[in-house]
C-alpha positions in Angstrom: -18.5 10.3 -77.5 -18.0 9.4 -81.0 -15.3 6.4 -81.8 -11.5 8.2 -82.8 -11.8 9.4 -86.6 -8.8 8.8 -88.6 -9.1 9.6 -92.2 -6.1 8.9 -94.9 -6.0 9.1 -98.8 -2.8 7.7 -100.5 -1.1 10.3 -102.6 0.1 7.1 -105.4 -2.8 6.2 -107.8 -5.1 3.4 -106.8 -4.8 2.0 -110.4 -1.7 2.1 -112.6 -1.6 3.3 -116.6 0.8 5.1 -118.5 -0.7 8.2 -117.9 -0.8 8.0 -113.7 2.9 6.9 -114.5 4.3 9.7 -116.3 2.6 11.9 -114.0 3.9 10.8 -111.1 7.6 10.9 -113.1 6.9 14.3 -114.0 6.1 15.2 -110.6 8.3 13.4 -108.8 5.8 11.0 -106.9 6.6 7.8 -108.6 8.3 6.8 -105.6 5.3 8.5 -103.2 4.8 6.7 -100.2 3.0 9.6 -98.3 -0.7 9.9 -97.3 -3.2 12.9 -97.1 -4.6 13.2 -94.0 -8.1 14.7 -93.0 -8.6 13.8 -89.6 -5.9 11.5 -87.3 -7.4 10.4 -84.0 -10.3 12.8 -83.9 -12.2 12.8 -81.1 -15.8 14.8 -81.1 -18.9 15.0 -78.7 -21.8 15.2 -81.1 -25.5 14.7 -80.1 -28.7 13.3 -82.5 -30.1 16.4 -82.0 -27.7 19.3 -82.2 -26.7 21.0 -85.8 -23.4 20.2 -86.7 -21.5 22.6 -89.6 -18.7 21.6 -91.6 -16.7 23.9 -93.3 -13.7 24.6 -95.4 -12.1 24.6 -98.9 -12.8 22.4 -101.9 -10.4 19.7 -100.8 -9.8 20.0 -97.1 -11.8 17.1 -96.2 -15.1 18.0 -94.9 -17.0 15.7 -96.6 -15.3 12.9 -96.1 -15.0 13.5 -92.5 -18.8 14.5 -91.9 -19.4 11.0 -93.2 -17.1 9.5 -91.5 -19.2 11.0 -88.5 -22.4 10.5 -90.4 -21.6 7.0 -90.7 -21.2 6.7 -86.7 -24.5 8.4 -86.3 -26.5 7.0 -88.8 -27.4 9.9 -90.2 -29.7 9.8 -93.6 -28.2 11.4 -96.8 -30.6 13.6 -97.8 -29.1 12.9 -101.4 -29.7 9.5 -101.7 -33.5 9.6 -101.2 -36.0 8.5 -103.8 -38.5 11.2 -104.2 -42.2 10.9 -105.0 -43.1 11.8 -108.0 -46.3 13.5 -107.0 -46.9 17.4 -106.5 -44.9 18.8 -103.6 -47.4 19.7 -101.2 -48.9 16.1 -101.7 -45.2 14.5 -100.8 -45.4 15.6 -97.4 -48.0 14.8 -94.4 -49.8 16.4 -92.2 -52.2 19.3 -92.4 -52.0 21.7 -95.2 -50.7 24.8 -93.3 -48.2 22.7 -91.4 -46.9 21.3 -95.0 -46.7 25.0 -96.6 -44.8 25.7 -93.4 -42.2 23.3 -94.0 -41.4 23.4 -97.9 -41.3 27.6 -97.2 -38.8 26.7 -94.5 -36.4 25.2 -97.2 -37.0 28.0 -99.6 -40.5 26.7 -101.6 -42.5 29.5 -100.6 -43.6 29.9 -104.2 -47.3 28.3 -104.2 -46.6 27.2 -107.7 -43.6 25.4 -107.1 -45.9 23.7 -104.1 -47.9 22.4 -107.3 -44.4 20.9 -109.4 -43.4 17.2 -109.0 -39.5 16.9 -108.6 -39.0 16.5 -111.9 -40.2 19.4 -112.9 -37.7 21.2 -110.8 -34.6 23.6 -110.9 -31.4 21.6 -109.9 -31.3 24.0 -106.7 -35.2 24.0 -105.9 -34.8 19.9 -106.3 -32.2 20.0 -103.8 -33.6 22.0 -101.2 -37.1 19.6 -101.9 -34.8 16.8 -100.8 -33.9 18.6 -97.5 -36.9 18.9 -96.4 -38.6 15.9 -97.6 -35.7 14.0 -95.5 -36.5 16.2 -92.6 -40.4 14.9 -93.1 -39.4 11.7 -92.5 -37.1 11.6 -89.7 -37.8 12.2 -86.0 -36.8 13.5 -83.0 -32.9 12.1 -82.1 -32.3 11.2 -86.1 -30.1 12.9 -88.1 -30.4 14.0 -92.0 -26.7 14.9 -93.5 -26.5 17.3 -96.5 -23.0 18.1 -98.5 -22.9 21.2 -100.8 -25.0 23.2 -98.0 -26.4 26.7 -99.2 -24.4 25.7 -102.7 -27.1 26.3 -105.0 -29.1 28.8 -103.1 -27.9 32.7 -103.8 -26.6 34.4 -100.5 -30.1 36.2 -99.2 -32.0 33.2 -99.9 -29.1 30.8 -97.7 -29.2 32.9 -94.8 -32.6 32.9 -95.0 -32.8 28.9 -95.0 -30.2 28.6 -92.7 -32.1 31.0 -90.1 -35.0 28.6 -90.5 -33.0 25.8 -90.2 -32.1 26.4 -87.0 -35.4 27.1 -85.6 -36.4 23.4 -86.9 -33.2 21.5 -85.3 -34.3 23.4 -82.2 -38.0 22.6 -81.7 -38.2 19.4 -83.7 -35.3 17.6 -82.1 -33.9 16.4 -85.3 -30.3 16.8 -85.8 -28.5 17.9 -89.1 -24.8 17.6 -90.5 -24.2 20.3 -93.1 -21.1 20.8 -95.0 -20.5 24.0 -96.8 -17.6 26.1 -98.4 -19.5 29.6 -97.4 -19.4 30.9 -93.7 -21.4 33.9 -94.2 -24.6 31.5 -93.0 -22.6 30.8 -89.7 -24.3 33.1 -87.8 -28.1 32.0 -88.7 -27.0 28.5 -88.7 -26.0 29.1 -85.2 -24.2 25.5 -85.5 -23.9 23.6 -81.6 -20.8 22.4 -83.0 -18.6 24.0 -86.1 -15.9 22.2 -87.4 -13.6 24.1 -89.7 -11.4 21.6 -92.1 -7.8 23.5 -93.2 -6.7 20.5 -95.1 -3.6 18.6 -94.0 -4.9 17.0 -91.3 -5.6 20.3 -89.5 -9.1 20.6 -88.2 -10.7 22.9 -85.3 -13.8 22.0 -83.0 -16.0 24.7 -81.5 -18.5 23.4 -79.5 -21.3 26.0 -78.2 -22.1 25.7 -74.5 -24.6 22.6 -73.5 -27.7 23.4 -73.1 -30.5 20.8 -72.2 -31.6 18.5 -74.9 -35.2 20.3 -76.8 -38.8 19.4 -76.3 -40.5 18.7 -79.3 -43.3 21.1 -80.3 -45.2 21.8 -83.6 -42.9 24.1 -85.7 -45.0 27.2 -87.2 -42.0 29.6 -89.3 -44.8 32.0 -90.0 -43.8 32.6 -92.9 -46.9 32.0 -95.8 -50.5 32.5 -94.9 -53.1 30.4 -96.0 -55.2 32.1 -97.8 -59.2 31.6 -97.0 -61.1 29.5 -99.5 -62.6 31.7 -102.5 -64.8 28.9 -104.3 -65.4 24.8 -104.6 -62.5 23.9 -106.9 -61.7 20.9 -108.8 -58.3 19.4 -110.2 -58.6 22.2 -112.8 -58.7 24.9 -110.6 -61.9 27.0 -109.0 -65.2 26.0 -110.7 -67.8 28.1 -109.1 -66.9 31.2 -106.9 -68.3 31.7 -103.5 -70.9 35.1 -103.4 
């Protein structure tokens, strides 16, 4: 059981100018003494393992309370890791096939994006990298927390990410906070615990029923095939083909 959450914004400006003045006259909230609430004496069951999903409007509090929760977990911010600046494929461990199984997981199926370095990138291809780079380098009972969930992928491609998602929380044992604005992922998400933010202070809990905590196995998604070997190769590509 998590420590009580209680969350609370004031509504007056944190630092004074003309401006913040005459908009609070114009407004009538020069004399505001009232707080925004996200969460008041929350109370939630959350396990290192289990996929917890946030979701709400822009402004209902979501993010703040997932790290509020994050915080208590110690959950890693998949944002705030440094990134290798090395080709994908060569940023993760492990053997080949189980590295393409992972970056096609997040939605770097692509074998040329496997040969980019972060910086050469889309803004949404960079952010699912960082998901499952911070996945690489957690283990089993860790969490990784990620805001704008499925914000930069298009619909087809989140469900498909979320679907896959779910498989990895499931057989790996690492646990994931997600906060989102779309439930239309819900379902493949299959979250053990959804948490729906309404603003105000209102907030629902759905917890799916317990089951017993996963064994670890090797995750295969099945989903790219290695292909065999055509020829040696060198950096520059294949040098002499194989007759």
């Amino acid at each position: 059981m998590l420590q009580p959450i209680n969350i609370r914004y004031s509504v007056r400006p944190q630092s004074r100018s003309i401006a913040t003045g005459q908009v609070a006259d114009w407004f009538g909230l020069a004399d505001a003494s009232e707080t925004l609430i996200v969460a008041e004496n929350l109370q939630l069951e959350i396990q290192p393992h289990e996929l917890v999903l946030f979701t709400g409007p822009s402004g209902s509090g979501k993010s703040s309370l997932m790290r509020a929760i994050g915080q208590q977990l110690r959950a890693q911010d998949a944002m705030t890791i440094n990134l290798p600046e090395v080709p994908l494929v060569d940023a993760l461990t492990g053997p080949i096939p189980e590295r393409l199984n992972r970056l096609s997981a997040c939605g770097l199926a692509e074998p040329r994006l496997m040969l980019r370095r972060p910086s050469e990138l889309s803004d949404g291809q960079r952010y699912r990298f960082r998901l499952a780079f911070a996945l690489e380098s957690q283990s089993a009972g860790q969490m990784v927390l990620l805001d704008e969930y499925a914000a930069y992928l298009d619909r087809t491609l989140a469900k498909v990410v979320s679907y896959n998602l779910r498989k990895w929380v499931s057989r790996s044992g690492i646990g994931l906070l997600l906060a989102t604005t779309h439930e239309d992922i819900v379902a493949d998400l299959a979250p053990d615990v959804w948490i729906r933010c309404y603003g105000e202070g209102r907030v629902e809990v759905h917890h799916e029923p317990k089951k017993k905590s996963p064994s670890v196995s090797p995750i295969n998604f099945g989903s790219v095939k290695v292909p065999k070997a055509i020829g040696r190769i060198s950096l520059g590509g294949i040098i002499d083909p194989i007759t």
